[in-house]
N, C-alpha and C positions, 0 to 999 in steps of 0.2 A: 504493500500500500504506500509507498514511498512517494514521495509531493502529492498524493491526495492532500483530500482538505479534511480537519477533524474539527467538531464542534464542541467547544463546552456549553454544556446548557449549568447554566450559573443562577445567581441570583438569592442563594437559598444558602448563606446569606451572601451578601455581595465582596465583604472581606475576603470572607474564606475562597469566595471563587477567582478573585486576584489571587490569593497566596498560592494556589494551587497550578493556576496558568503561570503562574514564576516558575513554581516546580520543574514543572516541565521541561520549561527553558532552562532550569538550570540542570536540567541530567540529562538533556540532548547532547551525543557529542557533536558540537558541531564547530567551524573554526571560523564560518563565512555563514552572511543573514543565511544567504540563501539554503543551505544546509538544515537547519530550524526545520520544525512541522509547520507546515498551514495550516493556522489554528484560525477559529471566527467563536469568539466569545460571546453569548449574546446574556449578559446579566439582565435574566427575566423576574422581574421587583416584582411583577402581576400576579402572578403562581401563589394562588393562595396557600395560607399556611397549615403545613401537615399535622402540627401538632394540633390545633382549630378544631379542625376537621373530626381528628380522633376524638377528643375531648370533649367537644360538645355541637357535634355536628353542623361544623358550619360548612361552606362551600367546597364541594368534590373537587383537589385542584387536579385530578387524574384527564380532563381534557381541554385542561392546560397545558397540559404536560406535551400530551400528545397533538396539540397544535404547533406549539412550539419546536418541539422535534419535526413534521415535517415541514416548517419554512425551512429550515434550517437545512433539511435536504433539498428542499427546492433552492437554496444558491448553493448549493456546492459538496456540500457535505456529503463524504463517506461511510461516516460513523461518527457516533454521540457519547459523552459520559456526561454524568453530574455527580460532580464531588460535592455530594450531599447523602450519609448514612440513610436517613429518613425516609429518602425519597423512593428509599429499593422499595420500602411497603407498598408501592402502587406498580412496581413490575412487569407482576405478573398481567395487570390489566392494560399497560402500555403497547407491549410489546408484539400484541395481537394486532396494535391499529397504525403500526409503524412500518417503513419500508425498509432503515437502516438498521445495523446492529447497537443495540445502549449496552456497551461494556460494563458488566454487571462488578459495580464495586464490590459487594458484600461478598461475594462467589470467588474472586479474584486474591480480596486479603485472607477470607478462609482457606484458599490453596496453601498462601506462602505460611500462612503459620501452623497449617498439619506438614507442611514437607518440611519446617524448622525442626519438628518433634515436641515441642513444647504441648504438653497436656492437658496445664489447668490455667486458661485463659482470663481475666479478670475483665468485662467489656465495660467503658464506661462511652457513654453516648448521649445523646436527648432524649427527648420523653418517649419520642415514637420508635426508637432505636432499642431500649430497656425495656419499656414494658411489652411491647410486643414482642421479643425477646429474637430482632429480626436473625441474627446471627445464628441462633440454633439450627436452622435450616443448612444450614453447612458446616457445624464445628459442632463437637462433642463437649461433656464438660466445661462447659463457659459458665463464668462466676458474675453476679452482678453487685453493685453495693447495694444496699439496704435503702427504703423510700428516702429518710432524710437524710441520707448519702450521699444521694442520688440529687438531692435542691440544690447541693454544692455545685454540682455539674451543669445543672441547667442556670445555674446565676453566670456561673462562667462562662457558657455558650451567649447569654442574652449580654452580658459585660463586653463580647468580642465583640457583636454586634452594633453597639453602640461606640465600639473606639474605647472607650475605659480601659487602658491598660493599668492602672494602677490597684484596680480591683481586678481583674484579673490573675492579676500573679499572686494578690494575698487571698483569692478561694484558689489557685493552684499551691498554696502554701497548705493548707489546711485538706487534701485530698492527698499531698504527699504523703502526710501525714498517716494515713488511713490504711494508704497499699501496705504497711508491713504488719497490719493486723489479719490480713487476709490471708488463707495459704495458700497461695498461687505461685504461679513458675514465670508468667508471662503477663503483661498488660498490653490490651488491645487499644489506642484512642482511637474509638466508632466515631468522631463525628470530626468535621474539619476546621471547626474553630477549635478544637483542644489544640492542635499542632501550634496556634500562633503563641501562647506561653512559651516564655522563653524558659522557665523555671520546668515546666513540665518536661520541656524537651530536652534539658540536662539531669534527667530524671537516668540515673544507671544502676540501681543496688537490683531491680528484675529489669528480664528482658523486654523492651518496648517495640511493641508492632506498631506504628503511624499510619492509620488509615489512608491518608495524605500521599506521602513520600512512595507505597510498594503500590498503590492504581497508579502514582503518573508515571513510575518505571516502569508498569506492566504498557500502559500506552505509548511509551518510548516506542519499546522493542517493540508494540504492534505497528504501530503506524513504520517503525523502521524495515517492517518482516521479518522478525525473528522469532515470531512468537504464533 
């Protein structure tokens, strides 16, 4: 698939979907523009919200989804991701009304951490990523934190969102805190604002999977053909 064109469908939130097209960029080997993937970002802010939805039945954004996906193939697009954990929940009902492939994140970080060997997974994610417990569908023994645990995370995620780094690193200060009460091997970040902590991400005493970091390598090598 090599100079095709790849889409991020973003927006969900818009931080995160910048810090993730950086990814990219930064683990393409390339030495010249030209070299780089053909990326068309489209941060779609409309896409109603997943957690909403769940919660208290507000608006289906599942064709939104799927609108957005095919403009997106109608200029050019080969294939789609959204570096958004949450958004896998509506998948299954995507992918039936789509004409490109959506690189399925959740499927993608569950490979790389059953071919690590690591066992007992700890996921921390959004609301829609934990309680629906999206992960299980491809990884055994995954551990979750406990409801008021769990607020920590979601204050974190809503902190990213709003640019508040200073509150984000002191509830990444107090979740550090937490992983060595759990007995796990491994910790997952489900969702892509965890990755922007800079605190979280010097995080070394378990092993840390980045939701983040192994889908834009897994897209590297696809868009490269190696995968």
């Amino acid at each position: 698939m090599d100079k095709e064109i790849l889409a991020i469908l973003g927006g969900m939130g818009p931080y995160a979907s910048l810090e993730f097209t950086k990814k990219i960029y930064d683990l393409t080997p390339a030495k010249k523009d030209w070299e780089h993937i053909h990326i068309i970002l489209d941060s779609d802010i409309t896409i109603p919200s997943r957690t909403r939805y769940i919660l208290y039945n507000e608006e289906d954004p599942t064709p939104y989804i799927i609108k957005a996906i095919n403009r997106l193939e109608a200029v050019g697009a080969k294939a789609v991701v959204l570096p958004c954990n949450s958004v896998h929940y509506f998948y299954d009902r995507v992918i039936e009304r789509i004409n490109i492939p959506w690189l399925n994140m959740l499927q993608i970080i569950s490979n790389e951490i059953k071919m690590s060997g690591y066992k007992k997974t700890l996921v921390l994610g959004g609301y829609v990523t934990v309680t629906k417990r999206l992960y299980d569908k491809y990884l055994q023994n995954t551990m979750y934190l406990n409801d008021n645990e769990n607020k920590i995370v979601y204050q974190l995620i809503e902190a990213v969102k709003i640019n508040d780094q200073v509150k984000v690193e002191q509830l990444a200060e107090q979740l550090i805190d937490l992983f060595d009460t759990y007995n796990i091997d491994s910790i997952l970040f489900g969702c892509t604002e965890l990755t922007i902590s800079k605190k979280l991400n010097s995080y070394k005493r378990k092993a840390v999977f980045d939701s983040n970091e192994l889908y834009a390598k897994y897209i590297v090598n696809y868009m490269k053909g190696k995968v």
